[in-house]
C-alpha positions as CSV (number, residue, x, y, z in Angstrom):
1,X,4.3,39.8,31.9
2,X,8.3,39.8,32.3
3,X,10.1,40.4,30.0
4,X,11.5,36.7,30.0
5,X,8.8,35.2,29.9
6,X,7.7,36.7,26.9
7,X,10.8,36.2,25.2
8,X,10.0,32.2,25.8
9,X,6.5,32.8,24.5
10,X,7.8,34.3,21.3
11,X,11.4,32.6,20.4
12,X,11.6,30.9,17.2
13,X,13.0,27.7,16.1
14,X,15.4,28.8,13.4
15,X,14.5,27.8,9.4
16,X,17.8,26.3,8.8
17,X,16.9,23.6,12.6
18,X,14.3,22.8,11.5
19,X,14.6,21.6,7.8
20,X,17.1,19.4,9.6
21,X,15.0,17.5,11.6
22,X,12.8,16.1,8.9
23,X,13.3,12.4,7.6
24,X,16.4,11.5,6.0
25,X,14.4,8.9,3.7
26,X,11.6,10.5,1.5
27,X,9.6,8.1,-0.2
28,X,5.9,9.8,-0.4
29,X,4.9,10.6,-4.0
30,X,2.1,13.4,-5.0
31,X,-0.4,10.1,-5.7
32,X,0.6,8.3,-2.1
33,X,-0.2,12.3,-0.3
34,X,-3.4,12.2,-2.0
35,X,-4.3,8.9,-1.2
36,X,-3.7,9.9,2.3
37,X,-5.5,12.7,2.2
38,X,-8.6,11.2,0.3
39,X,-8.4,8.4,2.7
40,X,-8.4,11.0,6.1
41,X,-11.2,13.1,4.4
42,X,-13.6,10.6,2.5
43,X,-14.6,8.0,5.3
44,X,-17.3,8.6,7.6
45,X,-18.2,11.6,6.0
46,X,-19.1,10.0,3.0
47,X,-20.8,6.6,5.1
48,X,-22.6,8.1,8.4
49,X,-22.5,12.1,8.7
50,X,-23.4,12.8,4.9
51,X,-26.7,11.5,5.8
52,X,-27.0,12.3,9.2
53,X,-26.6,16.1,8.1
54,X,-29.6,15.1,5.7
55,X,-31.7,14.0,8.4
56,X,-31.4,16.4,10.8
57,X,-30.5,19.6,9.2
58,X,-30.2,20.1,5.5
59,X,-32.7,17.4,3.8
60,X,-31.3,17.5,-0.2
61,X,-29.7,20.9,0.7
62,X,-27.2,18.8,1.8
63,X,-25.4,18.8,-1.5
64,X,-25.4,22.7,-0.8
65,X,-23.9,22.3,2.7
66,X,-21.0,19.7,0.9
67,X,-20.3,21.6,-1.1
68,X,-20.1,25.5,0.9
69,X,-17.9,23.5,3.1
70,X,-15.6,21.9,0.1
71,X,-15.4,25.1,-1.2
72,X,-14.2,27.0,2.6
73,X,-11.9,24.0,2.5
74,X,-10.3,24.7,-0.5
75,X,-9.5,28.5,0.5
76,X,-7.8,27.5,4.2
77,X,-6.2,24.6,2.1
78,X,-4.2,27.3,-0.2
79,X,-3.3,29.0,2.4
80,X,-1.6,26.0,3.7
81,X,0.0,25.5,0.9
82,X,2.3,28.2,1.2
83,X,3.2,27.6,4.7
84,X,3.7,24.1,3.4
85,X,5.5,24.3,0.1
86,X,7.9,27.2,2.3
87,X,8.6,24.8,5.0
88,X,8.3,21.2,4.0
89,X,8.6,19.6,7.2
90,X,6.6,17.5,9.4
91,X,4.3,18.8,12.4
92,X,1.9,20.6,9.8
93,X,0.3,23.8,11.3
94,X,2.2,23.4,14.6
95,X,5.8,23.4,12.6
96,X,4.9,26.4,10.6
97,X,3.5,28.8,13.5
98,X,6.6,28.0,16.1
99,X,9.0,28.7,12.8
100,X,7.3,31.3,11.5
101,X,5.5,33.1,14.7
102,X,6.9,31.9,17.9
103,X,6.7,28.6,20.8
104,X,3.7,29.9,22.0
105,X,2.0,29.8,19.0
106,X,3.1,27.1,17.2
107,X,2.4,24.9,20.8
108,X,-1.1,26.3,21.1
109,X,-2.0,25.1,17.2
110,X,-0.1,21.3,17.7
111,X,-2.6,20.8,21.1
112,X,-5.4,21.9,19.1
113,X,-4.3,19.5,15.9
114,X,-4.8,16.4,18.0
115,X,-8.9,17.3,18.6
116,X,-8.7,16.9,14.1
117,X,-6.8,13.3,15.0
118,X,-7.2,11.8,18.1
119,X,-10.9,12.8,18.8
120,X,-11.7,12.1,15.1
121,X,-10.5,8.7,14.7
122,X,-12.2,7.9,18.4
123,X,-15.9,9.5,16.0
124,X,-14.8,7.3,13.1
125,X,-14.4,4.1,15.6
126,X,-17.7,4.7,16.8
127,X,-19.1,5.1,13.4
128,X,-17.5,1.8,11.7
129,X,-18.8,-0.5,14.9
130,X,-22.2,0.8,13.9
131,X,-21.6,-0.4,10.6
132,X,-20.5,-3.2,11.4
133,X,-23.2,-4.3,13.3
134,X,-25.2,-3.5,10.7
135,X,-23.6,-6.1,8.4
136,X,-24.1,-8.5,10.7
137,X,-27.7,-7.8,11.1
138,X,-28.5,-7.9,7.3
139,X,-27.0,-11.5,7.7
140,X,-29.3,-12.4,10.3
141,X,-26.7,-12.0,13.1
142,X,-27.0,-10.3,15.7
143,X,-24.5,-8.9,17.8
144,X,-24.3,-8.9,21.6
145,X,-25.0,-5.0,22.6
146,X,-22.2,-5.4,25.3
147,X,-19.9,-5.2,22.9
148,X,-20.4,-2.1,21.2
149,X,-23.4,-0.4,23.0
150,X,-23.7,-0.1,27.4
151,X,-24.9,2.7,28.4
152,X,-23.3,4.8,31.6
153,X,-23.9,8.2,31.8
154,X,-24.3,11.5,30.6
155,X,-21.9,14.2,31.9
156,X,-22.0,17.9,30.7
157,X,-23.8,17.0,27.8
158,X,-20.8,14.5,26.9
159,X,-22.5,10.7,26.3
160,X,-20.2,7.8,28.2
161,X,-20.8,4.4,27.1
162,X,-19.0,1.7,26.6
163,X,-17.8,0.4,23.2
164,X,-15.2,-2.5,22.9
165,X,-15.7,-2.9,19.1
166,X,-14.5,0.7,18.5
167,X,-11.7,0.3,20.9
168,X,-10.2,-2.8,19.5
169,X,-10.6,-1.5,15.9
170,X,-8.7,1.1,16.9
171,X,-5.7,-0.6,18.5
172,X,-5.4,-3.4,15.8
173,X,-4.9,-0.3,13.2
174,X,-2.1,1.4,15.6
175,X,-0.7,-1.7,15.2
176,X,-0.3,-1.8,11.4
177,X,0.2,2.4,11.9
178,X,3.7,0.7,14.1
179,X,4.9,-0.7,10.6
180,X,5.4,2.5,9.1
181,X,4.4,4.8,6.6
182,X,5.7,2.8,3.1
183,X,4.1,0.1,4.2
184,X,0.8,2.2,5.4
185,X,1.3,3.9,2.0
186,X,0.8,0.5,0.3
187,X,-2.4,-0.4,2.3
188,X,-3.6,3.4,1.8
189,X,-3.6,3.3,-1.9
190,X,-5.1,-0.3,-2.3
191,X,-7.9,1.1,0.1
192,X,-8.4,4.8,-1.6
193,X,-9.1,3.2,-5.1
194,X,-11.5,0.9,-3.3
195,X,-13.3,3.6,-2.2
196,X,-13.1,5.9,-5.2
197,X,-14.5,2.4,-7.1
198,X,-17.3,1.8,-4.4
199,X,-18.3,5.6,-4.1
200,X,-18.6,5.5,-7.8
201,X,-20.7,2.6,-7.8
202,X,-23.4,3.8,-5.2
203,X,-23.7,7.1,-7.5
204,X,-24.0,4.8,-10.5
205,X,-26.5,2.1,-9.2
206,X,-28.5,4.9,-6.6
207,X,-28.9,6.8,-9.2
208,X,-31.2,4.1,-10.9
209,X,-33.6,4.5,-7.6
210,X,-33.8,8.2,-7.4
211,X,-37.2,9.5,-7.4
212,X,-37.3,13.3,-7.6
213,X,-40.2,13.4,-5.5
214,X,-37.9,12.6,-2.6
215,X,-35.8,16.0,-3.4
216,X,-39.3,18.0,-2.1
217,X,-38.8,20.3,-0.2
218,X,-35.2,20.3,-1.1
219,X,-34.4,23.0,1.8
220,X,-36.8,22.1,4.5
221,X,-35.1,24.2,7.0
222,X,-33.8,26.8,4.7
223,X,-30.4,28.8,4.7
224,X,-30.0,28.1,8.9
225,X,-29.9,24.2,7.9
226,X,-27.8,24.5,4.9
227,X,-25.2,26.3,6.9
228,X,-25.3,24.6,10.3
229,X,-25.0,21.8,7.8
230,X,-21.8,22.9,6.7
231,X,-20.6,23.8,9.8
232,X,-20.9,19.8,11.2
233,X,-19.7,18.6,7.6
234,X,-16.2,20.6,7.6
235,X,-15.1,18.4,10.1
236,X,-14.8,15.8,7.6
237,X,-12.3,17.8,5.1
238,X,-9.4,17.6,7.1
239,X,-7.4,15.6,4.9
240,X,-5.3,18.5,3.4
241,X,-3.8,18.8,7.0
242,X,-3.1,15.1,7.4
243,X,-1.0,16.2,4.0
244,X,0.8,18.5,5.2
245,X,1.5,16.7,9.0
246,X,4.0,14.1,6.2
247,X,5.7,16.8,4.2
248,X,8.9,16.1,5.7
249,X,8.2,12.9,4.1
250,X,7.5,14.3,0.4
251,X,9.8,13.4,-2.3
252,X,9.1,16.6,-4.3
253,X,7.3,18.6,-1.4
254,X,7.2,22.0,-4.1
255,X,5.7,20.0,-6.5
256,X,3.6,17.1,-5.3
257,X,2.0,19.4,-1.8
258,X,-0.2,21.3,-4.2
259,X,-1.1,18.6,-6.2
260,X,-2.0,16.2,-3.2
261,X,-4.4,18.9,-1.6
262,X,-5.7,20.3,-4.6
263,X,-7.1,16.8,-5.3
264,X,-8.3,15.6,-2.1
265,X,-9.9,18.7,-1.4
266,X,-11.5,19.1,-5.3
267,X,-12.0,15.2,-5.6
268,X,-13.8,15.2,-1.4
269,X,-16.1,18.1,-2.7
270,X,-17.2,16.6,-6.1
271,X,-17.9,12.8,-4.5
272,X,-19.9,13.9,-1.2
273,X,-21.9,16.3,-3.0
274,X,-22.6,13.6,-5.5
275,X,-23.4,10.6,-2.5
276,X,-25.7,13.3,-1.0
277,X,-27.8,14.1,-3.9
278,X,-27.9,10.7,-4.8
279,X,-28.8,9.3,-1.1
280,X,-31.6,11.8,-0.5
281,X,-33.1,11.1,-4.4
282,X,-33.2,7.4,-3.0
283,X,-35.1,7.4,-0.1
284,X,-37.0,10.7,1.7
285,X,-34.4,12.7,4.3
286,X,-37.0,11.7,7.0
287,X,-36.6,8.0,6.5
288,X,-32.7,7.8,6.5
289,X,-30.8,5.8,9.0
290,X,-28.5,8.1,11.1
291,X,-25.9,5.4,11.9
292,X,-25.9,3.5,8.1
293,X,-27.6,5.3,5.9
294,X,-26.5,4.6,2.4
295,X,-26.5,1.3,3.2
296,X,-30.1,1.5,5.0
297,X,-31.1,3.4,1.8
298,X,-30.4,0.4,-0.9
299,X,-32.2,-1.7,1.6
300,X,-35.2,0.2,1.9
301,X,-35.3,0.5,-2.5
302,X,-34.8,-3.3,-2.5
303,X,-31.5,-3.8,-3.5
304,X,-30.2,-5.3,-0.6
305,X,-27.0,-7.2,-2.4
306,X,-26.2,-3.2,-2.9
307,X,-26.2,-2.7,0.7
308,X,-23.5,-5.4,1.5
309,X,-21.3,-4.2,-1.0
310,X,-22.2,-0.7,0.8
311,X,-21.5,-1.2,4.1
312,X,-18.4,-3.5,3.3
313,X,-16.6,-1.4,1.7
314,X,-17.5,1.1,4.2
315,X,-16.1,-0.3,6.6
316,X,-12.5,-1.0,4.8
317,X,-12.6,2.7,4.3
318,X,-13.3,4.4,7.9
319,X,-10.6,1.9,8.9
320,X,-8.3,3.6,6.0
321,X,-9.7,7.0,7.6
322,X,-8.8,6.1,11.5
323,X,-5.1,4.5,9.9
324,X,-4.6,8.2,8.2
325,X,-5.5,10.3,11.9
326,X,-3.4,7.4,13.7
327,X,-0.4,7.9,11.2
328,X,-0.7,12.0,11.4
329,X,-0.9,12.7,15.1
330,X,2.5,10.8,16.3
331,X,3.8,13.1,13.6
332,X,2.7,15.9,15.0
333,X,3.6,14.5,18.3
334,X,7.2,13.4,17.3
335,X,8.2,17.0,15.8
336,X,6.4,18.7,19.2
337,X,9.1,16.1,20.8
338,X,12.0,17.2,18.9
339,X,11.8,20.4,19.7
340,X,11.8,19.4,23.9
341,X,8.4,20.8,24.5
342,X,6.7,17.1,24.9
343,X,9.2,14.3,26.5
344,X,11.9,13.1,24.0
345,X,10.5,9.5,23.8
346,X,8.5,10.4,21.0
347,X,10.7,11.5,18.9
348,X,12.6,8.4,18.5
349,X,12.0,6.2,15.8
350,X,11.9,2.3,15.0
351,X,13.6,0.4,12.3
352,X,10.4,1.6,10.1
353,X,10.7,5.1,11.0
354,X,8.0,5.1,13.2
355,X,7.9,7.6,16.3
356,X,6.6,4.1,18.1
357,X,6.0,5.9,21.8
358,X,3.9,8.6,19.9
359,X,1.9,5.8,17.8
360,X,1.3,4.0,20.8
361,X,0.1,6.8,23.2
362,X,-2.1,7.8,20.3
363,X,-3.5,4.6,19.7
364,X,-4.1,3.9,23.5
365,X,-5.5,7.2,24.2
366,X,-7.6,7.2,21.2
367,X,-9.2,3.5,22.0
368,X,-9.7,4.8,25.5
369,X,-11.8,7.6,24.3
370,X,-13.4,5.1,21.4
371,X,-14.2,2.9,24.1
372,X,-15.8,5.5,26.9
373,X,-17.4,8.2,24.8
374,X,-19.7,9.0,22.0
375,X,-17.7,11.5,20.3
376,X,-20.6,12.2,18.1
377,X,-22.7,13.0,20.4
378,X,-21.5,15.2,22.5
379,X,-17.9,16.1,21.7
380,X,-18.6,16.8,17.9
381,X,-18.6,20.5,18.0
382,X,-15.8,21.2,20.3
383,X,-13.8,19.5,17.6
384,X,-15.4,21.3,14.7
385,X,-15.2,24.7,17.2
386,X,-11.5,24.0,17.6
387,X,-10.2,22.5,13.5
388,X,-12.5,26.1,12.5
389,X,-10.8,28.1,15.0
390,X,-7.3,27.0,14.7
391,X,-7.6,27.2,10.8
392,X,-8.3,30.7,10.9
393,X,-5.6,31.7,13.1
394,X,-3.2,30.0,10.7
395,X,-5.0,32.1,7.8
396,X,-4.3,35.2,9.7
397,X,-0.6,34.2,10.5
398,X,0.0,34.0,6.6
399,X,-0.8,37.4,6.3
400,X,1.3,38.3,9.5
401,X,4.4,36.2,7.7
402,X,4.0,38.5,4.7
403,X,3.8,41.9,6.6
404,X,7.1,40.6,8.6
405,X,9.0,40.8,5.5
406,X,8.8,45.0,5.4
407,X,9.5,46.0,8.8
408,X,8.1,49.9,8.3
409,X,4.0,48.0,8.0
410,X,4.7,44.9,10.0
411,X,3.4,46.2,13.1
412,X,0.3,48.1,11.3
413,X,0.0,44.7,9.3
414,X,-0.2,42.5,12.2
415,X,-2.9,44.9,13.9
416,X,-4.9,44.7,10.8
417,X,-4.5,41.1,10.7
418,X,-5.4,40.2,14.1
419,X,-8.8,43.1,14.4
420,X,-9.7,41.2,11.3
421,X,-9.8,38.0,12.8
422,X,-11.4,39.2,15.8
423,X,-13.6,40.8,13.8
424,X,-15.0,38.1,12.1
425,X,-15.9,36.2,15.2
426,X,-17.7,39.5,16.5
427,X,-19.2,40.3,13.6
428,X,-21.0,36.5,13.5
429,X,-22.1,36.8,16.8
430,X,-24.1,40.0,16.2
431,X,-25.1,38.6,13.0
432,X,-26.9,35.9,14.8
433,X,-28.7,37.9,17.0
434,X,-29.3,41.1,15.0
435,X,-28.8,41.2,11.4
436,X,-29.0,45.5,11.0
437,X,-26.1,45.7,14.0
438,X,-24.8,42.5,12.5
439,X,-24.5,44.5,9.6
440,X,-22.8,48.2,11.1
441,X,-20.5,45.9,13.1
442,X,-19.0,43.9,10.3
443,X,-18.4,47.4,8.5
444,X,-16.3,48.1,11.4
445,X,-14.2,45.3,12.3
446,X,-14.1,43.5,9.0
447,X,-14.4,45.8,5.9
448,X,-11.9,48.7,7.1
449,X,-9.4,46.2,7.9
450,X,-9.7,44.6,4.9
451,X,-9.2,47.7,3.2
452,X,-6.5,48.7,5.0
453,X,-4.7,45.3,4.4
454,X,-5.7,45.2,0.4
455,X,-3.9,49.3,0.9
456,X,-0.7,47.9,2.5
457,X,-0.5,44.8,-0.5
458,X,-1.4,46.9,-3.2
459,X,1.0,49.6,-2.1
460,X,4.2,47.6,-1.2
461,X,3.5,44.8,-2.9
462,X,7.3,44.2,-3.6
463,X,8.1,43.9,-0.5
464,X,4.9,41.4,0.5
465,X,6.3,38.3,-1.8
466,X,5.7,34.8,-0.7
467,X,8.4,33.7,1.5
468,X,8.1,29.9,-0.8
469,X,9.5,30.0,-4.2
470,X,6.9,26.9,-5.0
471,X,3.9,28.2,-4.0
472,X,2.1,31.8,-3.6
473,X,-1.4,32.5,-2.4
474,X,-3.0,34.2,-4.8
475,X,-4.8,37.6,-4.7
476,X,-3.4,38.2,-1.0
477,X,-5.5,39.3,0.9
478,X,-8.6,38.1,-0.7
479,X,-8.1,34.2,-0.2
480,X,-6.9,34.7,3.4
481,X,-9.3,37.1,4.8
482,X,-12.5,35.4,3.3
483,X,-11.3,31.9,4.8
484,X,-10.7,33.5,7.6
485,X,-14.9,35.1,7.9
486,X,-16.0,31.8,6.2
487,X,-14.5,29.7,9.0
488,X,-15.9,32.1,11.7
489,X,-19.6,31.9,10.4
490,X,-19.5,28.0,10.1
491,X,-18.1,27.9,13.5
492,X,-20.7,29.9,15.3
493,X,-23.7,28.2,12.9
494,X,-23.1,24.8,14.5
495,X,-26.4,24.0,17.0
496,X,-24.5,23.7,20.2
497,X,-21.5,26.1,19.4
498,X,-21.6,27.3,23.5
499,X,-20.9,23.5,24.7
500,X,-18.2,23.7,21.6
501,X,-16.8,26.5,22.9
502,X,-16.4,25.8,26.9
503,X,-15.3,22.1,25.7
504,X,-12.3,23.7,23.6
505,X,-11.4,26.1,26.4
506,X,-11.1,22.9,28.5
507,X,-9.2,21.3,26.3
508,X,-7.3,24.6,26.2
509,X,-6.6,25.1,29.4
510,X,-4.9,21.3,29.5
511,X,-2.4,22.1,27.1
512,X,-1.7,25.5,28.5
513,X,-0.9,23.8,32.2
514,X,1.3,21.2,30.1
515,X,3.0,23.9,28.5
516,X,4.0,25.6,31.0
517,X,4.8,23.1,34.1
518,X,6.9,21.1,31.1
519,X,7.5,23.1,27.5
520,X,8.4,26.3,28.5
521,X,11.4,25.1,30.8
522,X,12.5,22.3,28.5
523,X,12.5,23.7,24.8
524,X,15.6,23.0,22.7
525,X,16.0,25.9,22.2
526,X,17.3,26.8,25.7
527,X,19.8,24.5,25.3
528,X,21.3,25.6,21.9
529,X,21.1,29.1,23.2
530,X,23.2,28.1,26.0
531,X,25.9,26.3,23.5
């Protein structure tokens, strides 16, 4: 590789640039972030995959799977934090990496972002016409399958139907997402304490119908299905990121980021581990509908007038969900924009403040995929495959920012850093197929790296100080190195983790041509160079 080439892979956007591109108006409060990130984390999750999980992999372990994923959440969520509270601008993981680490980088994590928004509101779309048409049904009505349910074709395991329901739903909210985000904010917050209300009621009035009968065997499939639960369910908890994606947008970014993921991360954990103890105490894992079941549930316990309030309320919420991914990714899209590496249309900005060619490429894309495939069957694990891989590159590029600060270890730091994170991946796969080499190979490529990065912080820790004054990952490298193994063994314990992985590259290998046939020769960054 030339030499100028690689200088393009690896030139930074400057600190002081890019604090100057955020928004002139802040007007998000810590309690408006959370709602936002409750709203993009507790939707479907909560309504359709808790119990699918149930069903097909977990049974009442699915309170363990919630909760192991909650829990990997939270340790990739502080490690956000810092990169957050240090740079509080919008772009989330995208803005950090191509500030912190290079173009390259950051470009690589913002195409990967849009698989946690685009392809996830497209899942939720599918999930809330279901629901829908399961209203209708316990009303008597019954709705025409032509318009959410024809059958084409199935193409490399990827299911195309069509599905105008999920489509329009999806294009009527990129509407109201056009309006802005004070006015989203409002709608958010009215929605979120819905569903905190509604979610509180089904644990209050299911738990009059549990029979503990129904929790035996509580882990039908053992410790595979509890984990290949949590691997599916920690697409659900991205809600932290949709946080971070408006921090340019935060009154008090030091103060209220923290907060905001903190409690949509703690509060996502506590309620879906709750809804799934509840749901399968209600009605045998065997018997639970895959595309409503809580609301199935309080039908088959006899308390249908439960159900309506159910799969109402339901619905309001995965539309508050789909509103969320719809309001991050023209963020994302608007900061990739600003910096030249996407075409400069969307970065400009209505009389709301909305980057309206981003929210409406979203919102079109998004409905097209709504309307042509069944994300959840078929697509599901490349976007788990590529949220789990992306957040442990951004786990080991904390540790990399650190080591940059003391130039004498950066370069032993960085190798650390990166066998680590290699070494994870390895280590899982030989894990899989033979625990005793599974074993001698983790000691290898996980545990002497680790102690060669806890040497390095332990031994210049003075030198190794968060580059934010508001927040500090604590007990580096402890919190980044076991998010960074944790995301590794959910990613490979998801049942069809190859498809996941040759889907990603795909997807990979599309932003890598756009990249460079269009980013690479028209970064901003050439052109204040050459002033």
């Amino acid at each position: 590789m030339s030499k100028g080439i690689w200088n393009s892979l690896t030139r930074r956007k400057p600190i002081a640039k890019s604090l100057e591109q955020t928004s002139g108006e802040k007007h998000l409060t810590w309690y408006d972030l959370t709602a936002y990130g409750i709203a993009a984390t507790v939707g479907s999750g909560i309504y359709v995959t808790c119990g699918r999980i149930a069903k097909d992999m977990a049974g009442p372990s699915v309170v363990f799977s919630t909760g192991i994923a909650g829990l990997l959440s939270l340790f990739t969520g502080i490690c956000y934090l810092e990169f957050a509270s240090s740079l509080p601008i919008a772009g989330s993981g995208y803005a950090y990496f191509y500030t912190l680490m290079g173009e390259f980088l950051g470009w690589l994590i913002g195409w990967n972002l849009t698989l946690e928004y685009a392809f996830a509101a497209a899942a939720i779309a599918g999930g809330w016409s279901q629901y829908l048409v399961s209203v209708f049904a316990q009303a008597g009505w019954k709705v025409p399958e032509v318009l959410y349910h024809v059958p084409l074709t199935t193409m490399g395991g990827i299911d195309f139907r069509i599905n105008v329901m999920a489509a329009v739903v999806i294009l009527l909210i990129g509407g109201i997402v056009s309006r802005g985000l004070k006015f989203g904010a409002i709608i958010t917050n009215c929605i979120t304490a819905l569903n905190l209300g509604i979610i509180l009621f089904i644990l209050g009035v299911g738990s009059m119908y549990v029979e503990k009968s129904n929790w035996t065997p509580f882990m039908p499939h053992g410790l595979n299905g509890v984990f290949s639960g949590s691997g599916e369910m920690f697409f659900s908890y991205i809600g932290y990121d949709t946080i971070s994606s408006l921090a340019g947008e935060a009154i008090n970014p030091g103060r209220d980021l923290p907060i905001a993921v903190l409690l949509t991360v703690g509060t996502a954990t506590v309620l879906y581990m709750g809804v799934g103890l509840v749901l399968t105490g209600m009605k045998s894992y065997l018997l639970l509908d895959e595309r409503s079941p809580l609301a199935h549930a309080f039908v088959q316990v006899g308390a249908p007038w439960a159900s309506y309030v159910v799969a109402i309320c339901a619905l309001f919420t995965m539309a508050a969900t789909m509103f969320a991914c719809l309001m991050g990714q023209p963020k994302i899209f608007q900061a990739i924009a600003k910096d030249g590496l996407l075409p400069r249309l969307f970065a400009r900005e209505n009389h709301h403040g909305t980057p309206v060619a981003g929210v409406s490429m979203t919102a079109i894309l998004t409905a097209a995929m709504a309307l042509f495939l069944d994300v959840d069957n078929g697509l599901i694990d490349m976007i788990s495959f590529g949220t789990l891989l992306g957040m442990s590159i951004l786990c080991s590029g904390l540790l990399v920012v650190r080591f940059e600060q003391h130039r004498p270890i950066s370069k032993l730091g960085t190798a650390l850093s990166v066998i680590y994170l290699l070494g994870t991946i390895v280590s899982t796969v030989v894990y899989n197929t033979d625990h005793f080499f599974g074993y001698i190979t983790a000691a290898v490529t996980m545990l002497v790296p680790f102690l060669g990065l806890c040497y390095l912080f332990a031994a210049y820790s003075g030198y190794l100080a968060s580059t934010s004054l508001a927040f500090s990952t604590p007990l580096m490298p402890l919190f980044p190195c076991v998010a960074m193994a944790a995301n590794s063994f959910m990613m490979l314990q998801m049942e069809k983790v190859l498809i996941g992985f040759f889907q990603f590259s795909a997807w990979t290998a599309i932003g890598l041509l756009i990249y460079f046939t269009y980013g690479i020769n028209n970064s901003q960054l050439i052109h204040d160079e050459e002033k």
